[in-house]
ROSE-4610 file (N, C-alpha, C; in Angstrom, 1 decimal, always signed):
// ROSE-4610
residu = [X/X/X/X/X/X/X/X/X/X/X/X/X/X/X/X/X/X/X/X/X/X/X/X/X/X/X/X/X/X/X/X/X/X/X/X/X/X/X/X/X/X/X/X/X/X/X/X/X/X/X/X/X/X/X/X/X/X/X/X/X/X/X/X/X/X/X/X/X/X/X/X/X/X/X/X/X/X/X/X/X/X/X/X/X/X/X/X/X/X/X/X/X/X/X/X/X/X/X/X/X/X/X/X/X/X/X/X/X/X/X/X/X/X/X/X/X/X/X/X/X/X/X/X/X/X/X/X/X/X/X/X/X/X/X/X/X/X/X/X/X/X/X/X/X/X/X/X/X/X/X/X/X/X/X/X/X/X/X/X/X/X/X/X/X/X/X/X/X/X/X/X/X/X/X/X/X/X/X/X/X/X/X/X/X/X/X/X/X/X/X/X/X/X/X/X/X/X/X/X/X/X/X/X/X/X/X/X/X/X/X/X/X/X/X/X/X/X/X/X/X/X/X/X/X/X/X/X/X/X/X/X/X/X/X/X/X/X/X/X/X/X/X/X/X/X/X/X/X/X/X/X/X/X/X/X/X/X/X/X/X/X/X/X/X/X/X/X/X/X/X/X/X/X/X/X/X/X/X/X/X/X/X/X/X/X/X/X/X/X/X/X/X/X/X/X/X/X/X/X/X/X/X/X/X/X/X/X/X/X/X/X/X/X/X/X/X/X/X/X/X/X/X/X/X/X/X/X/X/X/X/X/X/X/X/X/X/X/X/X/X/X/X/X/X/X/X/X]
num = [1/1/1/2/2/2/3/3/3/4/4/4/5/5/5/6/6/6/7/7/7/8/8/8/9/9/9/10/10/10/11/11/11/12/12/12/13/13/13/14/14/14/15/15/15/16/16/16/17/17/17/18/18/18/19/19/19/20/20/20/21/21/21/22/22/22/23/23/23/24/24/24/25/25/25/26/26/26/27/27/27/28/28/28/29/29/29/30/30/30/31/31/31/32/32/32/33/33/33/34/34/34/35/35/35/36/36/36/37/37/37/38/38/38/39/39/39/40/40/40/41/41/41/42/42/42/43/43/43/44/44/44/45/45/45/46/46/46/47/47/47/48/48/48/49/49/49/50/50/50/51/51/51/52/52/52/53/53/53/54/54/54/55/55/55/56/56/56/57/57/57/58/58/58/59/59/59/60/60/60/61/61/61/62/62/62/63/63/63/64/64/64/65/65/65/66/66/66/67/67/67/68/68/68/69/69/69/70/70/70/71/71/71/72/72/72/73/73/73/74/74/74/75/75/75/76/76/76/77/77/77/78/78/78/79/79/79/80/80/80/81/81/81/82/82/82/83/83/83/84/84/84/85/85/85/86/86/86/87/87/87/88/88/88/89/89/89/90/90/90/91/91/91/92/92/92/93/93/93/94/94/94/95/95/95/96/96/96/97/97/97/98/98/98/99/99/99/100/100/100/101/101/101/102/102/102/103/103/103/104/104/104/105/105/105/106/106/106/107/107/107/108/108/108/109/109/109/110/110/110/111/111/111/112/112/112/113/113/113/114/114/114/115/115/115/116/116/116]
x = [-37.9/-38.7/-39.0/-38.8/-38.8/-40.7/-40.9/-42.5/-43.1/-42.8/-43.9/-43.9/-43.2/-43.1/-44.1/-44.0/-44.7/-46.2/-46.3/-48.0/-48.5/-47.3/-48.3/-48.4/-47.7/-47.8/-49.1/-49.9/-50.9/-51.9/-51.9/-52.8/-53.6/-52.4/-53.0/-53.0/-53.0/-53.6/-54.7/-55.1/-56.8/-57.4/-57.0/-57.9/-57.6/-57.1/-56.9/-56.2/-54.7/-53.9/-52.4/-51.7/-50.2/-49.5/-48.2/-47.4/-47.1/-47.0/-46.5/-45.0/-44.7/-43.7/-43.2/-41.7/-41.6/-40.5/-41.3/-40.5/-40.1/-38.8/-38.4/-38.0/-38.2/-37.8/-36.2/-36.0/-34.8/-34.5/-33.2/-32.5/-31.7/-32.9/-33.1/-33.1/-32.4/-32.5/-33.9/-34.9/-35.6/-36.9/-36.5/-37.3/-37.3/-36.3/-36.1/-35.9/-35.7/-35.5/-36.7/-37.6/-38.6/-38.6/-37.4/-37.3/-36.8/-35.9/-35.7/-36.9/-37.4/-38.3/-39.7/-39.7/-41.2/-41.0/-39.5/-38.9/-39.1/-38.5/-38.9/-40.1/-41.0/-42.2/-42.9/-43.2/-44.5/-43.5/-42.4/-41.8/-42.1/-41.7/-42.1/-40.6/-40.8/-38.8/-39.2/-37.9/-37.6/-37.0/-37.9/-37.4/-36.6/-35.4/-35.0/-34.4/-34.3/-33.3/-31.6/-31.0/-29.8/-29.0/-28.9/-28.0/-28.4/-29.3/-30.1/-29.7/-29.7/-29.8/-28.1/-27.2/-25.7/-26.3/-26.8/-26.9/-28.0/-29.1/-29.7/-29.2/-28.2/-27.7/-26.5/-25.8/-24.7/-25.1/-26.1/-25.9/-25.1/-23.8/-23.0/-22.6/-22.8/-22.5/-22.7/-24.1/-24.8/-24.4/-23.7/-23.2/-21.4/-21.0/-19.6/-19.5/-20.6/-20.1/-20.1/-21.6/-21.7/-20.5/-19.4/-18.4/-17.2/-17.5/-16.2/-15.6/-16.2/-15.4/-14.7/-14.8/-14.0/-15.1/-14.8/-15.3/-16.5/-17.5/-18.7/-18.6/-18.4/-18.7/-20.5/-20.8/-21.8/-23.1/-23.1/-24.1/-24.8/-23.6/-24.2/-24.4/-24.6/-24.9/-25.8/-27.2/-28.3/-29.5/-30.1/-31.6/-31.6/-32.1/-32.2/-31.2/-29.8/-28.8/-27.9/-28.6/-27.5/-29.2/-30.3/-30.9/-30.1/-31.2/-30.3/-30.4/-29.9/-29.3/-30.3/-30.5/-31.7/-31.3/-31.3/-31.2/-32.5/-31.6/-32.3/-32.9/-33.9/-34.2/-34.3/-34.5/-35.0/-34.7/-33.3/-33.0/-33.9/-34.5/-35.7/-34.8/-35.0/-34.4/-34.9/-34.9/-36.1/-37.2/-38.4/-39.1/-40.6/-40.5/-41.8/-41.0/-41.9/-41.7/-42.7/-42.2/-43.6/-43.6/-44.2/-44.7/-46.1/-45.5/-46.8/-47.7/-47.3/-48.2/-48.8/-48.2/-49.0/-48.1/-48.2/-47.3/-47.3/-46.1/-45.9/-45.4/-46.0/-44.7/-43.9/-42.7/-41.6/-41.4/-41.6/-41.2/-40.1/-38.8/-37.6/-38.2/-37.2/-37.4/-36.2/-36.8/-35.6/-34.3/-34.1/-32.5/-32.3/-32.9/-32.3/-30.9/-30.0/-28.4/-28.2/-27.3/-26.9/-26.4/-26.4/-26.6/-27.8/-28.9/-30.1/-30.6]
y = [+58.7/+57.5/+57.2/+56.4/+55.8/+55.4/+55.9/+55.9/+54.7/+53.2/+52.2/+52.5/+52.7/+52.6/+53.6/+55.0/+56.1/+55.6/+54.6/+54.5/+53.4/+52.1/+51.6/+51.9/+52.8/+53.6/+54.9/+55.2/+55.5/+55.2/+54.0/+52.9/+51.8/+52.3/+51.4/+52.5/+53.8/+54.6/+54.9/+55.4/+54.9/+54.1/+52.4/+51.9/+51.3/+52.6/+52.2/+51.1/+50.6/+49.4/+50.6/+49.6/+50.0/+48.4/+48.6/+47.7/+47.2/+45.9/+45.1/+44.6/+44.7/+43.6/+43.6/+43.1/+43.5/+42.2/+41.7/+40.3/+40.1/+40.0/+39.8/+38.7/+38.2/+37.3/+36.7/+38.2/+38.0/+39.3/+39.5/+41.0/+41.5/+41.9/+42.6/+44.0/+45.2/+46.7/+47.1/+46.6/+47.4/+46.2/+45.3/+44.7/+45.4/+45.4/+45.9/+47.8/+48.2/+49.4/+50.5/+49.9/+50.8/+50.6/+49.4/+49.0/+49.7/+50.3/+51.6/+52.3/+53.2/+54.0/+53.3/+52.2/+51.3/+51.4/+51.1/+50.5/+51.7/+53.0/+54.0/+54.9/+54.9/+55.4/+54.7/+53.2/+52.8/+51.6/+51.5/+50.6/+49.3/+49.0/+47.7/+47.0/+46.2/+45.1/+44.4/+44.6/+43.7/+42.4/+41.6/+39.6/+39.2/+39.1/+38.2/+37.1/+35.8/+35.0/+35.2/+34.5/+34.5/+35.2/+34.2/+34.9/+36.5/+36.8/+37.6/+39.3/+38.7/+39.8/+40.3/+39.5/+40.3/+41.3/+41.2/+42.0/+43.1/+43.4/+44.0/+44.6/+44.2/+45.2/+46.4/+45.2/+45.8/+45.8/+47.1/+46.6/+47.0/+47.2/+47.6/+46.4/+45.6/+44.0/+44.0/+44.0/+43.5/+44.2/+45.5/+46.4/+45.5/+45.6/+45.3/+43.8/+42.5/+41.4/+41.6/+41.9/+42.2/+42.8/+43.6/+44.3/+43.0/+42.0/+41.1/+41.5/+42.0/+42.3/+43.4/+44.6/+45.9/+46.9/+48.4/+49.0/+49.0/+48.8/+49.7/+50.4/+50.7/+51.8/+52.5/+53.5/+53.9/+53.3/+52.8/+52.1/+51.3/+50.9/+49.5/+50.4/+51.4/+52.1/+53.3/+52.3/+53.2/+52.8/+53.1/+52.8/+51.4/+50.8/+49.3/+48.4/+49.0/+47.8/+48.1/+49.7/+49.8/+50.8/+49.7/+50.3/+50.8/+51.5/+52.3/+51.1/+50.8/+49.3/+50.0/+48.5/+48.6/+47.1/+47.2/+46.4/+45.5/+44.3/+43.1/+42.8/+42.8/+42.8/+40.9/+40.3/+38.6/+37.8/+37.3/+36.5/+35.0/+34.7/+33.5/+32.3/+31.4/+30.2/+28.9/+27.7/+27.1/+27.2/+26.0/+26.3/+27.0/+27.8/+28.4/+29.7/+30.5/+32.1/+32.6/+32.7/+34.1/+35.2/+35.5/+37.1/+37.9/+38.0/+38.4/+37.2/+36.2/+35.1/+34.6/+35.0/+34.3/+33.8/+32.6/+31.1/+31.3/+31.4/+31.2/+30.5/+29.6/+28.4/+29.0/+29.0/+29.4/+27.8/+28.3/+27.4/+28.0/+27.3/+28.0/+27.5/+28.6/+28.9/+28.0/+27.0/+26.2/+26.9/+28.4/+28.6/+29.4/+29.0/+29.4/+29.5/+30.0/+30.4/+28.8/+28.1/+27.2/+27.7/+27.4/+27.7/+28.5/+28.4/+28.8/+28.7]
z = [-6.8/-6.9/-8.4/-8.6/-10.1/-10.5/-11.9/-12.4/-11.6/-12.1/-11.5/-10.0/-9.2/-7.6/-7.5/-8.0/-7.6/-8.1/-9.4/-9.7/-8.8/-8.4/-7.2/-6.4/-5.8/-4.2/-4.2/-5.4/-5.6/-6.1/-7.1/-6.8/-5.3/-4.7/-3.6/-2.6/-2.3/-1.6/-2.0/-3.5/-4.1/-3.5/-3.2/-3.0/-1.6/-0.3/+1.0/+1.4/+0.3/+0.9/+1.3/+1.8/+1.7/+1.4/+0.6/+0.2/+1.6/+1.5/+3.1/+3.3/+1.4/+1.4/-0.3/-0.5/-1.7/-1.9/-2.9/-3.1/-5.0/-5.0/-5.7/-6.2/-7.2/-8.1/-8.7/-9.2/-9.9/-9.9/-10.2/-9.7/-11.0/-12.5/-13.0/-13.2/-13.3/-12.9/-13.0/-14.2/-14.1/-13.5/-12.7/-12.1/-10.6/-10.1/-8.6/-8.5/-9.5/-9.6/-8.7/-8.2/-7.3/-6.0/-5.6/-3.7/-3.2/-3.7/-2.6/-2.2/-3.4/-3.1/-2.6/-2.5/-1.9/-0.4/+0.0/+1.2/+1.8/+1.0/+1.9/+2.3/+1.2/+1.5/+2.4/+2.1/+2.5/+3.8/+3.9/+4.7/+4.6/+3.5/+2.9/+3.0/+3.6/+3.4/+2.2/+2.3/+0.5/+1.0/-0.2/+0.1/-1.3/-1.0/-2.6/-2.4/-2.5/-3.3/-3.1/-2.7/-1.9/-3.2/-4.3/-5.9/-5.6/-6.1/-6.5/-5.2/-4.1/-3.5/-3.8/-3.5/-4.0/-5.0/-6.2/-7.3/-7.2/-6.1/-5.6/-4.5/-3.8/-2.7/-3.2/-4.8/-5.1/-6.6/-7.1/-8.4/-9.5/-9.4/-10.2/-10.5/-10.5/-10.6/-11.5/-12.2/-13.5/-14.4/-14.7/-16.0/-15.1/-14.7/-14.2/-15.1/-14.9/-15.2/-16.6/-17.0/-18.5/-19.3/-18.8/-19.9/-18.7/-19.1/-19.0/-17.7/-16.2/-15.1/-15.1/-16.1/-16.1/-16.0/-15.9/-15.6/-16.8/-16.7/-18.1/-18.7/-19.4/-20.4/-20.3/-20.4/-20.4/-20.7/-22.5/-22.6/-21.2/-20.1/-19.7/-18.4/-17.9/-16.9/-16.9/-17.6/-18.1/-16.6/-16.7/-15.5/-15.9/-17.2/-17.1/-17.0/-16.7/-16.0/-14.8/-14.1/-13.3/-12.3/-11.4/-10.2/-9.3/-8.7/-7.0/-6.2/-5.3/-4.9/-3.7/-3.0/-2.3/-1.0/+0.4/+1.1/+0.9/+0.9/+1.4/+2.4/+2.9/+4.4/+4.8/+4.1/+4.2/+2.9/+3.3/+1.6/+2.2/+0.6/+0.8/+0.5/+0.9/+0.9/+1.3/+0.4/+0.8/+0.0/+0.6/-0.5/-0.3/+0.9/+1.7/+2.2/+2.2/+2.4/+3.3/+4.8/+5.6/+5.4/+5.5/+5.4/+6.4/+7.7/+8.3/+8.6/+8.6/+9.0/+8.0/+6.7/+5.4/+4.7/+4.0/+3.9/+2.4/+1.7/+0.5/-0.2/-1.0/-2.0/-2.6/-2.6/-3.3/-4.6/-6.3/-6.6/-7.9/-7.5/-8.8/-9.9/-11.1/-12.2/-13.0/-14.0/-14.4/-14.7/-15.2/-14.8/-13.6/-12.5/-11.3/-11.2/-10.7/-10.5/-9.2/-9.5/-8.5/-7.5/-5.9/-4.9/-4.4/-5.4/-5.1/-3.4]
């Protein structure tokens, strides 16, 4: 389990919550880098963004595109560009998100990836 995942999954046993839900933004390594270990401890599904989840379910992608579509070289297959890939349980689409009965605005980010 990677540091932040292990300090909010004890943060919020301190203060009697558990994670419900794990929504991603952008599929970052060292943004998503804790959904595995969230998904498995506390059974939290993970929500990303249709782009976004390819590169979270598969992320060898992001050190792969970065060295021009050939294999990486090391540099690019460090923790901050190569997370443990992590199922998507609900790609978000659209511009509202449920979660347990609670209604979310979804609003993109001006460089959203087209086919958002």
């Amino acid at each position: 389990m990677t540091g932040p995942a292990k300090r909010l999954l004890r943060a919020c046993e301190a203060i009697g919550l558990t994670p419900r839900a794990v929504t991603n933004t952008h599929a970052h390594a060292d943004h998503f880098g804790g959904n595995a270990s969230l998904a498995r401890k506390a059974g939290a599904p993970i929500y990303a963004p249709p782009f976004e989840e390819a590169f979270i379910t598969y992320p060898y992608l992001e050190p792969f595109y970065l060295f021009s579509g050939a294999h990486p070289i090391p540099p690019l297959q460090t923790k901050w560009l190569l997370a443990r890939p992590s199922r998507v349980e609900q790609v978000i689409e659209g511009d509202r998100l449920e979660v347990e009965g609670l209604i979310f605005e979804v609003l993109p980010s001006p460089d959203t990836p087209i086919g958002r």
